[in-house]
C-alpha positions in Angstrom: 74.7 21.9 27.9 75.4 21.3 24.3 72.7 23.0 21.6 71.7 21.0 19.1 72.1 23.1 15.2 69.2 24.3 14.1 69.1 23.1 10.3 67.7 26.0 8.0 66.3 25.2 4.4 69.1 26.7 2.3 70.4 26.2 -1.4 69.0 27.3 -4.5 65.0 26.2 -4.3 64.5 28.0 -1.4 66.1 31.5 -3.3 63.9 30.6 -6.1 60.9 30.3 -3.5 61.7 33.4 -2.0 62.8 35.3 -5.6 59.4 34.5 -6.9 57.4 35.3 -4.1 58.6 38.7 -3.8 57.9 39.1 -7.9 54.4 37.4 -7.6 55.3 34.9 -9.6 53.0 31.9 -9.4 53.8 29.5 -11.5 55.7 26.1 -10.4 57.5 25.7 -13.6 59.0 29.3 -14.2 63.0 28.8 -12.9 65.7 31.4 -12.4 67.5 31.3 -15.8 70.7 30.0 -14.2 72.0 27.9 -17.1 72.2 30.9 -19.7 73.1 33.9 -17.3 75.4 34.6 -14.3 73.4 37.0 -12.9 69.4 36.0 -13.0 68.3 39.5 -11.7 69.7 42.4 -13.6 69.5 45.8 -12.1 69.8 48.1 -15.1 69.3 51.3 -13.7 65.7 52.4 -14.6 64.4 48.6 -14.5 65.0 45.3 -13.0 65.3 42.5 -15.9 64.4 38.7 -14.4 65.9 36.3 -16.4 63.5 33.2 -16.1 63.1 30.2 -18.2 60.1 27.5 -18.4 60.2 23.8 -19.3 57.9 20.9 -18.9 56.6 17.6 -20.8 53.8 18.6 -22.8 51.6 15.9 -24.4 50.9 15.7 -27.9 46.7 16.9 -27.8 46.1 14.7 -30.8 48.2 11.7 -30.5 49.1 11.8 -26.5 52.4 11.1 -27.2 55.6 13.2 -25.0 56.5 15.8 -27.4 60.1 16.8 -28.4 61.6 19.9 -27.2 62.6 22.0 -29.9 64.3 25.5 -28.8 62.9 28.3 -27.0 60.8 31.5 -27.0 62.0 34.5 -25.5 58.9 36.6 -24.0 59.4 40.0 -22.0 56.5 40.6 -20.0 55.9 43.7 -17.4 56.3 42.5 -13.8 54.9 44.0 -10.5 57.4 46.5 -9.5 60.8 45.3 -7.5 62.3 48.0 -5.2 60.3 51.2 -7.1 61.5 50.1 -10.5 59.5 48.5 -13.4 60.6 44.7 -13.5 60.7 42.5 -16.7 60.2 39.8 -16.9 62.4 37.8 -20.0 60.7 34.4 -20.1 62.5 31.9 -22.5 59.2 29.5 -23.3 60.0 26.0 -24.5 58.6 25.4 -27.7 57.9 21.8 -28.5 57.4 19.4 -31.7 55.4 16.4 -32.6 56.5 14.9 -35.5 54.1 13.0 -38.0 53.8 9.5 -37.4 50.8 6.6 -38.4 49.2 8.4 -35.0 49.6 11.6 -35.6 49.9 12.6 -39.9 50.0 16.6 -38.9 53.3 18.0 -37.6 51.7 19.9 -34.1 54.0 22.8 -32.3 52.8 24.2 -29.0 54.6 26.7 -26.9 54.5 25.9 -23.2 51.5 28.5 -21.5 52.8 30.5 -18.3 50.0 30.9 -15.9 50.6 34.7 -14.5 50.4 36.1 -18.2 47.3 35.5 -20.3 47.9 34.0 -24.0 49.2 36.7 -26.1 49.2 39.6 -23.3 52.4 41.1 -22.0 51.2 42.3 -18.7 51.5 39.7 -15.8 47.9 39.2 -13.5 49.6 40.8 -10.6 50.1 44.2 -12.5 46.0 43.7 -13.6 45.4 43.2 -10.1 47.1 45.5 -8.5 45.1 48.1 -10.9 42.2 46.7 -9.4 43.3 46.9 -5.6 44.1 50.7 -6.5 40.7 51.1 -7.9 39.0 51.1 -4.2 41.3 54.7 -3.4 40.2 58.2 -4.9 42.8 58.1 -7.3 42.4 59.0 -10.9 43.2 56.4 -13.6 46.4 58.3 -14.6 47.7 58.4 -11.2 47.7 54.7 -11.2 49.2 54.4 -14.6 52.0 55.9 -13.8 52.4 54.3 -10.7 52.3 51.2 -12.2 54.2 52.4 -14.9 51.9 51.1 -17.9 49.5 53.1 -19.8 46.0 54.6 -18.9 44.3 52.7 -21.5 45.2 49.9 -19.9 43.9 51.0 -16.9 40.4 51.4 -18.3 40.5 48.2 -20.0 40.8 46.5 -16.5 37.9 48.4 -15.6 36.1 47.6 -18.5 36.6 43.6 -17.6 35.4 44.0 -13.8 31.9 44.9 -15.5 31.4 40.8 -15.9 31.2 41.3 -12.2 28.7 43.5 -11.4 26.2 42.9 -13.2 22.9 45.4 -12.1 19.9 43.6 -10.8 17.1 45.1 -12.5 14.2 43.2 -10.7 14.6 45.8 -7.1 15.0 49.1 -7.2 18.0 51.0 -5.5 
């Protein structure tokens, strides 16, 4: 009795799926840099470098009109840790152009936003939370710096942003 082949999802967008799950990378648009480097993942002894590279059309916000690429950004953000190492992430950011026209009379640049890092942090939203998963163990602040390999102050500032969410009642009594 012949077996019919089982067909498995290969190529290069299922790596990518699987690369960027394991780094907790969220966005859709972030790609393995595969144009620029030979090897995307570089394991440089004390870190892990991720070369990754982000493209889109981007609208003109005044005009609406598709803006023109016009060269890249290169951003290094701290990752979540890859195999007990500290991974970085380099992000080359398209940077795009509208020129003036009757539309539009200003000349607009925009860099294209990546959704795990907030606008002008370099400390991806899986390192921040993380920090807070390792809040709920009897661990000092320190600890988890270092486990995380960024600094303590950063550590507090993450605390100091969960205070949004627990706001006290002060109508009941404890």
């Amino acid at each position: 009795m012949a077996r019919n082949p089982v067909f498995v999802k290969k190529g290069p967008s299922f790596m990518n799926y699987s690369i960027k799950a394991a780094l907790g990378i969220k966005d859709p648009y972030l790609e393995l840099d595969t144009a620029h480097f030979k090897d995307t993942i570089e394991d440089q002894g004390n870190q892990v470098i991720v070369h990754l590279i982000q493209s889109y059309p981007l609208h003109c916000p005044r005009c609406g009109q598709l803006m023109l690429k016009n060269g890249f950004k290169l951003v290094k953000v701290l990752g979540p840790s890859l195999h007990y190492e500290p991974t970085i992430w380099s992000i080359c950011k398209q940077k795009y152009l509208c020129k003036p026209s009757l539309n539009c009379p200003q000349t607009i640049t925009k860099v294209a936003k990546v959704e795990d890092v907030k606008y002008r942090h370099h400390i991806s939203q899986a390192i921040k939370q993380r920090v807070m998963m390792q809040l709920t163990v009897n661990e000092s602040q320190t600890d988890i710096a270092k486990e995380l390999g960024i600094s303590d102050w950063t550590v507090r500032r993450v605390i100091f942003n969960l205070d949004q969410f627990f706001k006290p009642n002060y109508h009941w009594l404890p």
